[in-house]
C-alpha positions in Angstrom: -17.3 2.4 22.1 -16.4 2.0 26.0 -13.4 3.7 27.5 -13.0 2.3 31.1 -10.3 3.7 34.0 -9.6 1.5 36.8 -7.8 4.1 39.5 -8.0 2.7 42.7 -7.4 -0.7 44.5 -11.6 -2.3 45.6 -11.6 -4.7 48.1 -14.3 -7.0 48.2 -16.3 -6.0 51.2 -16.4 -2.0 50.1 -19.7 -0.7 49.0 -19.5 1.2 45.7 -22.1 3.8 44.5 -22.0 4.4 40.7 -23.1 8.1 39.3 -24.7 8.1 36.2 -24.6 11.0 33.8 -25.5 11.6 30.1 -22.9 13.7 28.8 -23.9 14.5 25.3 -26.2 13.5 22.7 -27.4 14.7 19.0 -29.8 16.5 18.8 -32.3 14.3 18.1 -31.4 11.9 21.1 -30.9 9.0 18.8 -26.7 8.9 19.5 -25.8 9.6 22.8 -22.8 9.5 25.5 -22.7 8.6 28.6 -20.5 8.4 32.0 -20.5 6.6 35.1 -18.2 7.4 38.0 -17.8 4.9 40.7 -16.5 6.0 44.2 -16.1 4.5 47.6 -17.3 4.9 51.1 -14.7 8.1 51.3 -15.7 9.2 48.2 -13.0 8.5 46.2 -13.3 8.1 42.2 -12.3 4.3 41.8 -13.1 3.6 38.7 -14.8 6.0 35.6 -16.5 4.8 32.6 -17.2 6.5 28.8 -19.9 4.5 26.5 -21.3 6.0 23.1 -23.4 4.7 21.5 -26.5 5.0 19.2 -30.6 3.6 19.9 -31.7 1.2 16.9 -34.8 0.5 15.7 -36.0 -3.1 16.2 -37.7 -3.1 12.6 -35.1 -0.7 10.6 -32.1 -1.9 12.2 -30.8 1.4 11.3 -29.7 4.2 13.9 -32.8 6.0 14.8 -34.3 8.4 17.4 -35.7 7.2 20.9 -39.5 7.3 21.7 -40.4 10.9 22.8 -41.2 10.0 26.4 -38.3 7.8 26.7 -36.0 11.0 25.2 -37.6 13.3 27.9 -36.7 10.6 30.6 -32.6 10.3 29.6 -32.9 14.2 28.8 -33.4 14.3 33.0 -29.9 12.4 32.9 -27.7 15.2 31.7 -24.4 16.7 33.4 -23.4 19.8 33.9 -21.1 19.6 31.0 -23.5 17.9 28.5 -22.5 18.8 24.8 -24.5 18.4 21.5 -22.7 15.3 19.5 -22.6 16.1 15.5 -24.8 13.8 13.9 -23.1 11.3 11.7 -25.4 10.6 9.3 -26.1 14.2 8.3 -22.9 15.3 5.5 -20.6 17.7 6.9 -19.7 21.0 5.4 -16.3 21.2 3.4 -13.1 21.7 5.6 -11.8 25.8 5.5 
């Protein structure tokens, strides 16, 4: 799912710089979150974008976990305010 913000006017000759961030993840790695703010030369947020999403196995085509040095690579991605996602596929405990 992708959640994108469009804030501010871009004109054509303005350089952009994107900021990449995982912001959460299970704990297994294998569904994940991630943002990227785009600003201007002054700075300015222009534009933010939200993407979750899951890694899938080539062979399983089933949700699965990412290779352990490619985990510890996006793991060096996280923000500040990174939270553990619930895993979907685990059942949840009955409502109180």
């Amino acid at each position: 799912m992708d959640e994108l913000r469009y804030l501010r006017e871009v004109n054509v000759d303005e350089t952009i710089t994107a900021a990449y961030r995982l912001t959460g993840a299970g704990e297994d790695g294998a569904r994940w979150q991630v943002s990227v703010d785009m600003t201007n030369s002054d700075n300015a947020v222009v534009a933010t974008v939200m993407t979750t999403g899951a890694w899938i196995g080539l062979r399983s085509r089933r949700i699965t976990a990412p290779p352990t040095d490619l985990a510890a690579a996006v793991n060096d991605l996280r923000s500040d305010d990174f939270v553990v996602l619930e895993n979907a596929n685990r059942p949840r405990p009955p409502s109180p």
